[in-house]
C-alpha positions as CSV (number, residue, x, y, z in Angstrom):
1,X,-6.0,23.3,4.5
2,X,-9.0,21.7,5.8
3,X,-7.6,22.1,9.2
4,X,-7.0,25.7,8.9
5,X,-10.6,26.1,7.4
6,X,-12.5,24.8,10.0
7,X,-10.2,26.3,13.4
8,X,-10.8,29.6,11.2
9,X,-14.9,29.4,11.1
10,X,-15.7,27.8,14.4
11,X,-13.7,30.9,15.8
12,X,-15.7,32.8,13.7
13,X,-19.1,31.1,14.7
14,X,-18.1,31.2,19.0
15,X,-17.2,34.6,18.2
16,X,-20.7,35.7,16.7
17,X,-22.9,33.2,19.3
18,X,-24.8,35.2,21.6
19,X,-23.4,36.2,25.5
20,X,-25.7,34.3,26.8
21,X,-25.5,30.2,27.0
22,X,-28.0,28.3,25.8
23,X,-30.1,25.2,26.5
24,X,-30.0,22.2,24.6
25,X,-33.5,22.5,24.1
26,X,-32.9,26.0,22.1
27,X,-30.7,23.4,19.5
28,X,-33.5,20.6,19.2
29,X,-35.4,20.7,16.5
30,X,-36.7,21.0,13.2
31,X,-34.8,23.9,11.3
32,X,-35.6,25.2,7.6
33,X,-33.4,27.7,5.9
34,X,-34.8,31.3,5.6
35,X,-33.3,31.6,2.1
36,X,-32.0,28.4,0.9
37,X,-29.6,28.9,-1.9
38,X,-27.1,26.8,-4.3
39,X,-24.4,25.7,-2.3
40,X,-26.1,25.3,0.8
41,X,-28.2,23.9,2.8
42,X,-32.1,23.9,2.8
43,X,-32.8,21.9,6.0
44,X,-31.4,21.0,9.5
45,X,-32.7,18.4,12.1
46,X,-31.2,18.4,15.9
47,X,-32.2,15.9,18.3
48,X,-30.4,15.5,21.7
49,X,-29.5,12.2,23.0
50,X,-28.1,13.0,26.4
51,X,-24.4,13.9,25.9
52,X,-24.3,14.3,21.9
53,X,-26.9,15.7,19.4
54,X,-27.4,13.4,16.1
55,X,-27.8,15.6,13.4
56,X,-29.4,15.1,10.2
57,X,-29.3,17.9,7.1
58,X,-30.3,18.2,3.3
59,X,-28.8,20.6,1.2
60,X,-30.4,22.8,-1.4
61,X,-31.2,21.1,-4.2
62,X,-34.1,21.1,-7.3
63,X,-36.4,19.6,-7.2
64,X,-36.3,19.1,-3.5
65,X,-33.4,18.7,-1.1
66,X,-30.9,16.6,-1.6
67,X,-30.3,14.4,2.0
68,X,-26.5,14.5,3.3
69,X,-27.7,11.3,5.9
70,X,-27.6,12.0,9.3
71,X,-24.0,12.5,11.6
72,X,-23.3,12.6,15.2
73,X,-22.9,16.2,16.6
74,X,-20.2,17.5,19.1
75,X,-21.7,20.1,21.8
76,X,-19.5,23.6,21.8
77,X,-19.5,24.9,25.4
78,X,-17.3,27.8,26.7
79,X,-14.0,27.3,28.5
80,X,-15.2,25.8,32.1
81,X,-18.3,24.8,31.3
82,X,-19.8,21.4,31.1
83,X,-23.3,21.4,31.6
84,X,-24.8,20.3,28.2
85,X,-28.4,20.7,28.7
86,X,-27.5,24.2,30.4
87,X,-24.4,26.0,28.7
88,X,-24.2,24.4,25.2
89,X,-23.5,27.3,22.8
90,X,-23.4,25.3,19.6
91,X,-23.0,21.9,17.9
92,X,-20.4,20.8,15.3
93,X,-21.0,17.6,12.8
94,X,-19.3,16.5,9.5
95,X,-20.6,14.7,6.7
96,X,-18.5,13.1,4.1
97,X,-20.3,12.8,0.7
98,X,-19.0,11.3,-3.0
99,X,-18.6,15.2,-4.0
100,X,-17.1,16.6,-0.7
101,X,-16.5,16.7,3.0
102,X,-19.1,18.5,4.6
103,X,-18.3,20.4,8.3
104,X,-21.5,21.8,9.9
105,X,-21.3,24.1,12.8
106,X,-24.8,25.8,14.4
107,X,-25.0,28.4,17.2
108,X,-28.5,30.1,18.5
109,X,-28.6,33.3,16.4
110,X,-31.7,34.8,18.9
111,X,-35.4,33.5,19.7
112,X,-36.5,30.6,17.4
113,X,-33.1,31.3,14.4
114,X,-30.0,29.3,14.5
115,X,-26.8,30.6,12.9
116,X,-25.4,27.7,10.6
117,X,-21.8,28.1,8.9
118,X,-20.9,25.0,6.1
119,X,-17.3,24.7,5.1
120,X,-17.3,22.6,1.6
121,X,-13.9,20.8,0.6
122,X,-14.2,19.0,-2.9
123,X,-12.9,16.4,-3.9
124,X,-12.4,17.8,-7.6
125,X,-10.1,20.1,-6.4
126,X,-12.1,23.4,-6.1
127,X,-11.5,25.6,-3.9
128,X,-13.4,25.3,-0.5
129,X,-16.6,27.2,0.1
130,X,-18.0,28.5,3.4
131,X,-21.2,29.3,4.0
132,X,-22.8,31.5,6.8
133,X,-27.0,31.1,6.7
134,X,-29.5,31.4,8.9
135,X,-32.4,28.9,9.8
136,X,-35.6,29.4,11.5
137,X,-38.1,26.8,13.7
138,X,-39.6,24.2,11.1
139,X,-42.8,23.0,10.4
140,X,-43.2,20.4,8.2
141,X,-45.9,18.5,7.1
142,X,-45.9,14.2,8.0
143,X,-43.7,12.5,5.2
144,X,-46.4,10.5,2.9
145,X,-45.6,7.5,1.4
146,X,-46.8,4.9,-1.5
147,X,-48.2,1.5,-0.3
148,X,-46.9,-0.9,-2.5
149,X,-48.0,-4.8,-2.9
150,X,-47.4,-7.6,-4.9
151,X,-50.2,-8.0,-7.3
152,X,-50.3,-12.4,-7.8
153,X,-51.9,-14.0,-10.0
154,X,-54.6,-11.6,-12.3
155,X,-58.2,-12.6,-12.7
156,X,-60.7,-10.8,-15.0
157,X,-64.1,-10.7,-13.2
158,X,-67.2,-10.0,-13.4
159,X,-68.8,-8.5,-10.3
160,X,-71.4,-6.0,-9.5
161,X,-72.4,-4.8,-12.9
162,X,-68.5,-4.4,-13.9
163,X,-65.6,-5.9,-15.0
164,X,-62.3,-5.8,-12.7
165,X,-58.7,-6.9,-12.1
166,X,-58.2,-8.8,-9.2
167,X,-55.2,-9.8,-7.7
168,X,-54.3,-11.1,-4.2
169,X,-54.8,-7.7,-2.5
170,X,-58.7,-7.7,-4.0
171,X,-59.6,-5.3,-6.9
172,X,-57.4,-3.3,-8.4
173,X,-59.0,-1.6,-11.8
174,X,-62.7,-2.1,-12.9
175,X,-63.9,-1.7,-16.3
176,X,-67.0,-0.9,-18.2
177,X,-66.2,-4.0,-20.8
178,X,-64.6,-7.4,-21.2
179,X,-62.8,-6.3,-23.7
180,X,-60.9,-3.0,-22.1
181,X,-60.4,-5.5,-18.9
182,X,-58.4,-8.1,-21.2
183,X,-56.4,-5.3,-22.8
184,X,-55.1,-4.1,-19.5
185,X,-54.5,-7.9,-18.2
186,X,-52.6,-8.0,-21.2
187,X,-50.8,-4.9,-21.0
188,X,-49.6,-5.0,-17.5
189,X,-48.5,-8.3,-18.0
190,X,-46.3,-7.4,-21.5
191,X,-44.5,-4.3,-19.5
192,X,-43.3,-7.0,-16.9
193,X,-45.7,-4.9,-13.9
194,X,-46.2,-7.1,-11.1
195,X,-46.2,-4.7,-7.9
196,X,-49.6,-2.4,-7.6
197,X,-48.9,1.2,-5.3
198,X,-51.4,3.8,-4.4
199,X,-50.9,6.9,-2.2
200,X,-54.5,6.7,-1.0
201,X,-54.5,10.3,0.2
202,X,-54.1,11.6,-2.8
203,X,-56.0,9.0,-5.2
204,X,-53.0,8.3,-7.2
205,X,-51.7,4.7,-7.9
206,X,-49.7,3.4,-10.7
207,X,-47.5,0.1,-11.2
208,X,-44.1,-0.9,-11.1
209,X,-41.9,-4.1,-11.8
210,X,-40.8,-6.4,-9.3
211,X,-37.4,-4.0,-8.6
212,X,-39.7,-0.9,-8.2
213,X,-38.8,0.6,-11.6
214,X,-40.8,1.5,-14.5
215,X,-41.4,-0.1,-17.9
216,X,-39.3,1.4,-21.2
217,X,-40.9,1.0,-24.7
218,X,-43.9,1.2,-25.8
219,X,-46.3,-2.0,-26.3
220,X,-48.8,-2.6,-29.0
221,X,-52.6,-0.9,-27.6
222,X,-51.5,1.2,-25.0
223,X,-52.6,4.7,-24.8
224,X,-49.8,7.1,-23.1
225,X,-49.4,11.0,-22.9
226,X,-46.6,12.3,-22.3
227,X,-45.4,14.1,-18.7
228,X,-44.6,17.4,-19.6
229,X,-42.7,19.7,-16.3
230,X,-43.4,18.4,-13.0
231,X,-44.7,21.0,-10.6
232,X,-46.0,21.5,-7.3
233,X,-48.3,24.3,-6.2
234,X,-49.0,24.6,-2.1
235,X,-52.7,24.1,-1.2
236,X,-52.5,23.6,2.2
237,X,-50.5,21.2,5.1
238,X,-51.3,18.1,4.3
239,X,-52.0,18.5,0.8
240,X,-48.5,20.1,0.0
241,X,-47.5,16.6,1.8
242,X,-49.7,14.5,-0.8
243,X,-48.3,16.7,-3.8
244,X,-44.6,16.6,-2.3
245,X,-44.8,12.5,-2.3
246,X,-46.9,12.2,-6.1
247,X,-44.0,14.5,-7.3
248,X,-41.0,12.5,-5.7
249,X,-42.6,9.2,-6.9
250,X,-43.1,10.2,-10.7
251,X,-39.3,12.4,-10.5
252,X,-37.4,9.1,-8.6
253,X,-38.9,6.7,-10.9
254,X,-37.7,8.7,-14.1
255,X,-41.9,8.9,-15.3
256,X,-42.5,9.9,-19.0
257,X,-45.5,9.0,-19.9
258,X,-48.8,8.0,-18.3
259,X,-50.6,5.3,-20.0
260,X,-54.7,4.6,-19.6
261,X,-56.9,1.9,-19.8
262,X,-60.5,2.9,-19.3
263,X,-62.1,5.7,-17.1
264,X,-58.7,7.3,-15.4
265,X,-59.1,6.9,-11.6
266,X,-61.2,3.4,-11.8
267,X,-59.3,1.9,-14.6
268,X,-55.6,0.9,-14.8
269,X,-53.4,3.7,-14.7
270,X,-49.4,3.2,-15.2
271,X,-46.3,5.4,-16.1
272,X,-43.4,4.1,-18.0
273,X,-40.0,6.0,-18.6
């Protein structure tokens, strides 16, 4: 059945590529879906290495998209031709995931859009789904990630008119008392936190456990609010890049509540599920 699907829809795809050939540079790239959808996919990423294409894609999924990991591609050329880098009319990949087998077939649908038909076989026994979309030229912002680092040993000090955590990395929270300073000690040391992150960029940080996961429960003196809806609103390139990575960080680590000790942005800061 599989078989049949895909001889079926590549005929279908060399039938609909354009007369004339293409250049493997037209397939390179960074591709985003014009109108990503359930059941597809939401971005594409060709890169040429010479006689194949490794292909990476992501498929549309909420919050963001999900990544299907990255394949190697197969170059579709016309009968008699060779010439990758000249004549290549399209590339073909497959990806094999836990829900289904995944076959991937792109052709240059005109100046800057590539055609890109999905054929779907599950593993529940569904029937198979194909998928006929169209991507254009992508430009995405740099991927921004959290700097994470053990914390040590913690030392309550007094310095420069203030009281801070310190750790091995330096100072991590300051405080306006002794007191405020020895509840947060105490707290991050009761929800088992050990590992400090920030995204500087954005002026978030919070903590995690050794593993990278958050704290459950809640501990005797903490103050926590509860995370209502996640969302992100663009605001520009690399802002929508901060937002995108302060999103992923509070959605992949399961983030409930945000808990506060002292003045929010000087003082400790930390999110447990």
């Amino acid at each position: 059945m599989k078989t049949h699907l895909f001889c079926a829809t590549l005929s279908a795809a060399l039938l609909l590529a354009p007369a004339a050939f293409a250049a493997s540079a037209d397939l390179e790239g960074t591709w985003d879906n014009e109108r990503p959808a359930p059941g597809g996919l939401a971005e594409f990423d060709l890169t040429f290495e010479g006689s194949t294409f490794s292909v990476r894609a992501a498929a549309t999924c909420s919050p963001r998209p999900c990544d299907l990991g990255t394949a190697t591609g197969f170059s579709l050329l016309p009968p008699g031709r060779r010439n990758i880098s000249r004549d290549v009319i399209g590339v073909s990949a497959g990806f094999e995931g836990g829900d289904a087998s995944r076959q991937v077939i792109a052709t240059v649908a005109g100046r800057n859009r590539l055609q890109i038909v999905m054929i779907q076989s599950y593993r529940d026994g569904r029937p198979a789904a194909i998928t006929t979309e169209t991507f254009r030229r992508a430009d995405r912002a740099d991927v921004v990630a959290a700097e994470c680092v053990a914390a040590g040993r913690l030392r309550i000090r007094y310095d420069g008119g203030e009281w801070t955590i310190a750790g091995d990395p330096g100072t991590l929270a300051a405080f306006d008392s002794p007191e405020e300073a020895g509840l947060a000690r105490y707290l991050l040391q009761a929800q088992g936190l050990t590992t400090y992150c920030a995204i500087p960029d954005g002026g978030f940080s919070y903590w995690t456990k050794a593993d990278g996961s958050l704290p459950r429960g809640a501990v005797v003196g903490e103050y926590c609010a509860a995370l209502g809806a996640i969302s992100v609103r663009r605001q520009g390139r690399m802002w929508q890049a901060v937002a995108d990575a302060i999103a992923a960080t509070l959605l992949d680590t399961r983030a409930a509540a945000q808990c506060y000790v002292g003045v929010p942005g000087r003082g400790l800061t930390y999110f447990r599920r």
